[in-house]
C-alpha positions as CSV (number, residue, x, y, z in Angstrom):
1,X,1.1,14.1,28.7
2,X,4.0,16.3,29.7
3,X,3.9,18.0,26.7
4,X,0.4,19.0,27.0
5,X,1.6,20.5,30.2
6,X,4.0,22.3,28.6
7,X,2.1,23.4,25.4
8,X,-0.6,24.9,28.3
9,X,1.7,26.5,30.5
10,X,3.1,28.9,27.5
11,X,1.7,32.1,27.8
12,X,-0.7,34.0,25.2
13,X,2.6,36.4,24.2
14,X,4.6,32.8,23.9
15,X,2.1,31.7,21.2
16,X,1.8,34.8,19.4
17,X,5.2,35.3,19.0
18,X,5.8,31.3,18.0
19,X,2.6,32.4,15.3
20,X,5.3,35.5,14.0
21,X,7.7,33.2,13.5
22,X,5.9,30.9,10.7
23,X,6.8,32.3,7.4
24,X,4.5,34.4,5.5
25,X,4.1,32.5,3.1
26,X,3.0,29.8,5.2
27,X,-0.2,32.1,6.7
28,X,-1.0,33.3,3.5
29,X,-3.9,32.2,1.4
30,X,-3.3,31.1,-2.0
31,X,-3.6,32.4,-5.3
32,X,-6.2,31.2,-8.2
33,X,-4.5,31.8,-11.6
34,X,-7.2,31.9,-14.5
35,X,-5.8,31.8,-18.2
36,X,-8.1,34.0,-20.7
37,X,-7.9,32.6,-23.5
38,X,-9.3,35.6,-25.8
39,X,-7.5,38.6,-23.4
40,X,-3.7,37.0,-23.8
41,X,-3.6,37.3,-19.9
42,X,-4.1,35.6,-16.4
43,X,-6.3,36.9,-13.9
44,X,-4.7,36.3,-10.7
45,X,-7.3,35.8,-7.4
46,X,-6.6,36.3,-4.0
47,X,-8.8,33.2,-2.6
48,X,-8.8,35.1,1.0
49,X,-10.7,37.8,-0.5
50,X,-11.7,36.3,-3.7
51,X,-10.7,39.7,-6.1
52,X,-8.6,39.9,-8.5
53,X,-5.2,41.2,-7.6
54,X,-2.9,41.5,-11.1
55,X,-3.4,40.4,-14.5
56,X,-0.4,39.0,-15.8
57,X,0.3,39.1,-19.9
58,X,0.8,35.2,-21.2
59,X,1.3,34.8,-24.7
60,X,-1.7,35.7,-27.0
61,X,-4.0,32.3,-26.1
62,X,-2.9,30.9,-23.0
63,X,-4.7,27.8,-21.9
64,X,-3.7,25.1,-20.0
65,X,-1.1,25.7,-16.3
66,X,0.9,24.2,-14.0
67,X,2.5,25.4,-11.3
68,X,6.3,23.8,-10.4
69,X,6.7,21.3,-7.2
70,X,8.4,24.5,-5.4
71,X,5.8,27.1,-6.3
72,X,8.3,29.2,-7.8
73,X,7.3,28.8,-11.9
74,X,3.8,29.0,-13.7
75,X,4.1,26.8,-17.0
76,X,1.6,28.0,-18.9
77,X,0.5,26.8,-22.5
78,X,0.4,29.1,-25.5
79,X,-1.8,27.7,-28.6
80,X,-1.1,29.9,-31.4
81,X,2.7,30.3,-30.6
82,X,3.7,26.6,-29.8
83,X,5.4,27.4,-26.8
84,X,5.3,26.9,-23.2
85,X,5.4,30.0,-21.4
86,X,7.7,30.1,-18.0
87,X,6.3,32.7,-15.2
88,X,8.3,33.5,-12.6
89,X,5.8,33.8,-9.5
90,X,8.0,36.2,-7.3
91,X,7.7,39.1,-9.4
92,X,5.1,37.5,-11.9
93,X,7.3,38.1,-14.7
94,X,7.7,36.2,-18.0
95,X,11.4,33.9,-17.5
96,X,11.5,32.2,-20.7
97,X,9.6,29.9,-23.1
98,X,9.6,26.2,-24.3
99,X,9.2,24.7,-28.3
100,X,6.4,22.7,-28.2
101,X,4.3,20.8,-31.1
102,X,1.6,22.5,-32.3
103,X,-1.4,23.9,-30.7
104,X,-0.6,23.5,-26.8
105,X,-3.2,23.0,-24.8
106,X,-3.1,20.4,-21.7
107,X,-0.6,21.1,-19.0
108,X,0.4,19.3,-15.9
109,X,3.5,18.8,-13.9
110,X,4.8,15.4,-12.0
111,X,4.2,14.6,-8.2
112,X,8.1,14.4,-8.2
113,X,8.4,17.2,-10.0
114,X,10.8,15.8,-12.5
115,X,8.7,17.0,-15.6
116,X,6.1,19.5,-17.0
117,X,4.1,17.6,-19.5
118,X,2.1,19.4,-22.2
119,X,-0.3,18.1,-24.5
120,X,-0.3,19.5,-28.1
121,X,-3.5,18.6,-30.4
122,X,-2.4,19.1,-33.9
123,X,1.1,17.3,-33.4
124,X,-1.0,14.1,-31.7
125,X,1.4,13.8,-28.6
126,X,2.6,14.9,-25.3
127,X,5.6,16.8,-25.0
128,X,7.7,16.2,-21.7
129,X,9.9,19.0,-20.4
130,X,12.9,18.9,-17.3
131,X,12.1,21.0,-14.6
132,X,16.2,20.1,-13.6
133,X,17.2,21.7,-17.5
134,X,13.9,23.7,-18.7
135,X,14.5,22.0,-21.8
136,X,12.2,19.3,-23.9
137,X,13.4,16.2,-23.4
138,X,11.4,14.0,-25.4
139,X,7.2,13.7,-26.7
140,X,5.3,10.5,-27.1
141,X,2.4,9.8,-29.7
142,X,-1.0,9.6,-28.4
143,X,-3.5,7.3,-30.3
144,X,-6.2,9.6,-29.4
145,X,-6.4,12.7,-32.2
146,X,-6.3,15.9,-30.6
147,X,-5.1,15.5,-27.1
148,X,-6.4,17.5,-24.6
149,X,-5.4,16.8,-21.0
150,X,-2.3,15.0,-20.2
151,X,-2.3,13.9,-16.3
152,X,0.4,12.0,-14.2
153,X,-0.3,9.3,-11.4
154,X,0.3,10.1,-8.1
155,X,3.3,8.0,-8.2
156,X,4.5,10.0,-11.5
157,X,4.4,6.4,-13.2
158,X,1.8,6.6,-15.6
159,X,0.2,9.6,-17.6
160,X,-3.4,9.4,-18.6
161,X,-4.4,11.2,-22.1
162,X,-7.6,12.6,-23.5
163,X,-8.3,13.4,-26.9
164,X,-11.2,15.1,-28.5
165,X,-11.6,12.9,-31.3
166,X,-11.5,9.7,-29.3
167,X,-13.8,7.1,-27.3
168,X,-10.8,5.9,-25.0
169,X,-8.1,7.2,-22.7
170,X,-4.7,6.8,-23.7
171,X,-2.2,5.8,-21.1
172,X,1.6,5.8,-21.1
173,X,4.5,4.7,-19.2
174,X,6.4,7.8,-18.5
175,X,9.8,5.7,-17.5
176,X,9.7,3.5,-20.9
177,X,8.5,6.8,-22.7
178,X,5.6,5.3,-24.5
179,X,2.0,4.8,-24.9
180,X,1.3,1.2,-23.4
181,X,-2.3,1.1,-23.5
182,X,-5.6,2.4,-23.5
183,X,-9.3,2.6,-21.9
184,X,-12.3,2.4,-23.6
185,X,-14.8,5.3,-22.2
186,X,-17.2,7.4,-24.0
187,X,-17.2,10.0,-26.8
188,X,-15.0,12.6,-26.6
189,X,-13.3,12.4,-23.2
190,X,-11.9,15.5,-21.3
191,X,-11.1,16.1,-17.7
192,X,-8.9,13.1,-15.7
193,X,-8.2,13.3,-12.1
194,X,-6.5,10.6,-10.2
195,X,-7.7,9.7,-6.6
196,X,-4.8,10.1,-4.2
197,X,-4.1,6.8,-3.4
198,X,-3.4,6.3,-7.4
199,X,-6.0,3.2,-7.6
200,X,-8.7,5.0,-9.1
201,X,-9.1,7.7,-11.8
202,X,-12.1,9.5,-13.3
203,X,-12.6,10.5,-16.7
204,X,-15.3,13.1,-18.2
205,X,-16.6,12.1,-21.5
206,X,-18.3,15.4,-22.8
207,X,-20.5,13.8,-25.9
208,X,-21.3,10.5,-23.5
209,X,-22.5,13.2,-20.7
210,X,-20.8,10.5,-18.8
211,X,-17.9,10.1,-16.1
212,X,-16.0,7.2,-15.3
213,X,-14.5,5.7,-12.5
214,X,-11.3,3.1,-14.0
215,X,-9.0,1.0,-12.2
216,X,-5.8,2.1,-12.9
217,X,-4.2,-1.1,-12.0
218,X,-6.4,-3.3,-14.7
219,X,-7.3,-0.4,-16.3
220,X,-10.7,-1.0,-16.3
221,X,-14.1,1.3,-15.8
222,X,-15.4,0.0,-12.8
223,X,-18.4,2.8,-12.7
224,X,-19.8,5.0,-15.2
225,X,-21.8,7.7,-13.4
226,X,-24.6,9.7,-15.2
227,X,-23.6,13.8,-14.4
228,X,-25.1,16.6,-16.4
229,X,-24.8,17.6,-20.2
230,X,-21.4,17.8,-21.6
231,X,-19.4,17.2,-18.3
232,X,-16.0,18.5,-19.0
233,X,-13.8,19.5,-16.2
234,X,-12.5,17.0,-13.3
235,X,-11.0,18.0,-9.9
236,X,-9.9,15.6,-7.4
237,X,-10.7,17.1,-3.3
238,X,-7.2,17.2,-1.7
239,X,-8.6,14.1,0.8
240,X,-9.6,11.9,-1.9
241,X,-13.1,11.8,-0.8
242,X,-14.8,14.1,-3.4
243,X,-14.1,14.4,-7.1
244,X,-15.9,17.1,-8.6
245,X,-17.2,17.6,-12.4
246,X,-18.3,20.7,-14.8
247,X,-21.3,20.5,-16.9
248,X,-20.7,22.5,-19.9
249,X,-24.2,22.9,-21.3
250,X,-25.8,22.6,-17.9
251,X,-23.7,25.3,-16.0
252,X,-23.1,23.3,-13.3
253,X,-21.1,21.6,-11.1
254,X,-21.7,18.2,-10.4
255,X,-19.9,16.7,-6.9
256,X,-19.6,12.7,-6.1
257,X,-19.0,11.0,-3.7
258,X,-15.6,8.9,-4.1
259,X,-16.4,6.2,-1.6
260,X,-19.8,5.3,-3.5
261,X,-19.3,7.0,-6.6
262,X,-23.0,8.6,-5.9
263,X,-24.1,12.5,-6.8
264,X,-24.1,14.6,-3.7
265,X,-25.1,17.7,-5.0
266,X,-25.6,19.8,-8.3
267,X,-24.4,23.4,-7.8
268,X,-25.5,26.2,-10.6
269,X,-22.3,28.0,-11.6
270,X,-21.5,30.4,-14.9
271,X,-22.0,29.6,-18.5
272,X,-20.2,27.1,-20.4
273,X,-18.0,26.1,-16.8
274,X,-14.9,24.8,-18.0
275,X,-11.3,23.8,-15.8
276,X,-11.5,23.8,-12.0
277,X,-9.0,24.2,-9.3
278,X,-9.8,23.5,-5.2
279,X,-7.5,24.9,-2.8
280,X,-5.0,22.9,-0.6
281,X,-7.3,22.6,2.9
282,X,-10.0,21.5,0.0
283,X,-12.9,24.2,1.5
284,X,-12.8,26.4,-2.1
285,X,-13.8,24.9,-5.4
286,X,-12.5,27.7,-8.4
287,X,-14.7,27.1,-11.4
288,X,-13.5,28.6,-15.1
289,X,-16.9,29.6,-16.7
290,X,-16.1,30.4,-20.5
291,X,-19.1,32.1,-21.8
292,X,-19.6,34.1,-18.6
293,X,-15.5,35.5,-18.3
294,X,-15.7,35.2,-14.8
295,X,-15.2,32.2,-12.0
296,X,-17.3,30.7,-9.5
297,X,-16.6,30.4,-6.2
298,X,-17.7,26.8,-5.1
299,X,-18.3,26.7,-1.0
300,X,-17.1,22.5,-0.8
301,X,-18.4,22.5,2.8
302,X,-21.9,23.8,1.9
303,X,-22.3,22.8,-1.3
304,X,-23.1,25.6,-2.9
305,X,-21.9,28.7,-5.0
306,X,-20.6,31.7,-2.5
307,X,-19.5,34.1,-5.0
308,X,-18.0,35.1,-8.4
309,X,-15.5,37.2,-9.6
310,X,-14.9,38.7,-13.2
311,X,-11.3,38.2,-15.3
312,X,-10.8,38.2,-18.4
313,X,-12.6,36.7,-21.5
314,X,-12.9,33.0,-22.1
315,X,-11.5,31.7,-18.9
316,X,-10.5,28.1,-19.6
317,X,-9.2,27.0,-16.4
318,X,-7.2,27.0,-13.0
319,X,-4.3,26.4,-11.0
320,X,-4.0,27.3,-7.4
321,X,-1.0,28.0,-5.3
């Protein structure tokens, strides 16, 4: 109660001038980074104003991105040159690149951020670099041909894999370094998100049109939920309580309800939506639509699409920071 008092008693000036004190960066909206695969380059989005701000040259295919614990590096996948490419985000400049297998594609970074992890399709594996020594460290086998997507647990424990030519989800034990299972879902899965309690993860099977729900503690599909053609791309809401799914032939976006695993709403977006990105307070969905070289604005409070903004050609995804 006393504080109240005192947080009431500070005067208009008091509060302004504790607001000038927050750093910048704090205030600041975020940034959407798109990777074009067919321009070489990433479009970077102001998600305050929703433009594009700088285009930033990344390799000659980039795909997939991951942005380091600290916000400071962009890892960013390049196909035809088998590298990982290292952004510095202060000056958006290129810092250095990793050997990876072949044909990157997939990238995601631990919750501890200990390790960037990068799936590579033709070389059947994930490759696991040090954020501590920027070096590759070590890469595990998937059973799944053609890995795509390559995505930690919240409690950086385990790493679920999809592969295009596969029905089931690979899963590996990141500390014993080694695939120790699998999950049998539909054709040709894609997009994994994890809910943020780490008890839950959803899966989008593009052939099976299908998503499911599986218990990651028996690893076992506990729902399979009917979305539209070829759903692709998964993004978990930062609260857990929406997971959200592309719809590659449909050019939508399909969003479900976590708690009942039931459709809320199906939102038109571009053609062929690919990867998705929502921003930190969750409001702004960022949709990758590869046919139409732009992205889709999602409004998560509405429901519906509030804009969309033109990069580069064949967008295949995004990372927001």
């Amino acid at each position: 109660m006393q504080f109240k008092k005192n947080l009431s008693s500070l005067s208009a000036s008091t509060l302004a001038l504790a607001v000038l004190c927050i750093p910048a960066a704090l205030l600041a909206a975020p940034f959407a980074y798109v990777p074009n695969e067919k321009s070489g380059t990433l479009s970077v989005i102001d998600t305050e104003t929703d433009t594009v701000v700088s285009e930033i040259k990344a390799g000659d295919k980039p795909r997939g991105l991951a942005v380091s614990i600290d916000g400071k590096i962009l890892y960013v996948s390049d196909q035809p040159n088998n590298v990982l490419v290292k952004i510095n985000l202060e000056d958006r400049s290129i810092s250095g690149t990793v050997d990876l297998g072949e044909s990157p594609e997939g990238v995601s970074i631990s919750p501890d951020g200990k390790w960037v992890a990068a799936a590579s399709e033709i070389s059947n594996s994930v490759n696991f670099i040090s954020t501590a020594t920027g070096r590759k460290m070590f890469a595990v086998k998937t059973k799944g041909k053609n890995p795509e997507h390559a995505v930690f647990s919240p409690d950086s424990k385990l790493m679920f894999v999809s592969a295009e030519e596969a029905d089931s989800v690979d899963v590996i034990d990141v500390r014993k370094r080694k695939q120790i299972g699998s999950v049998k879902v539909g054709n040709r899965p894609r997009g994994i998100a994890f809910r943020p309690d780490g008890k839950v993860a959803y899966v989008a099977s593009e052939i099976a049109s299908t998503v499911y729900a599986i218990d990651v503690a028996t690893r076992k599909v506990i729902k399979e939920i009917k979305t539209g053609n070829f759903c692709n791309g998964v993004t978990m809401a930062p609260d857990g309580k929406r997971v959200y799914i592309s719809n590659g032939k449909d050019a939508t976006v399909s969003a479900i309800d976590t708690a009942d695993n039931s459709i809320l709403a199906t939102i038109p977006v571009g053609k062929r939506p690919w990867n998705m990105a929502i921003t930190p307070d969750g409001k702004k969905l960022y949709v990758a639509n590869g046919r139409s070289n732009s992205v889709t604005v999602i409004d998560t409070e509405q429901l519906t699409a509030s804009g969309e903004v033109k990069v580069g050609e064949m967008p295949w995804g995004v990372v927001i920071h």
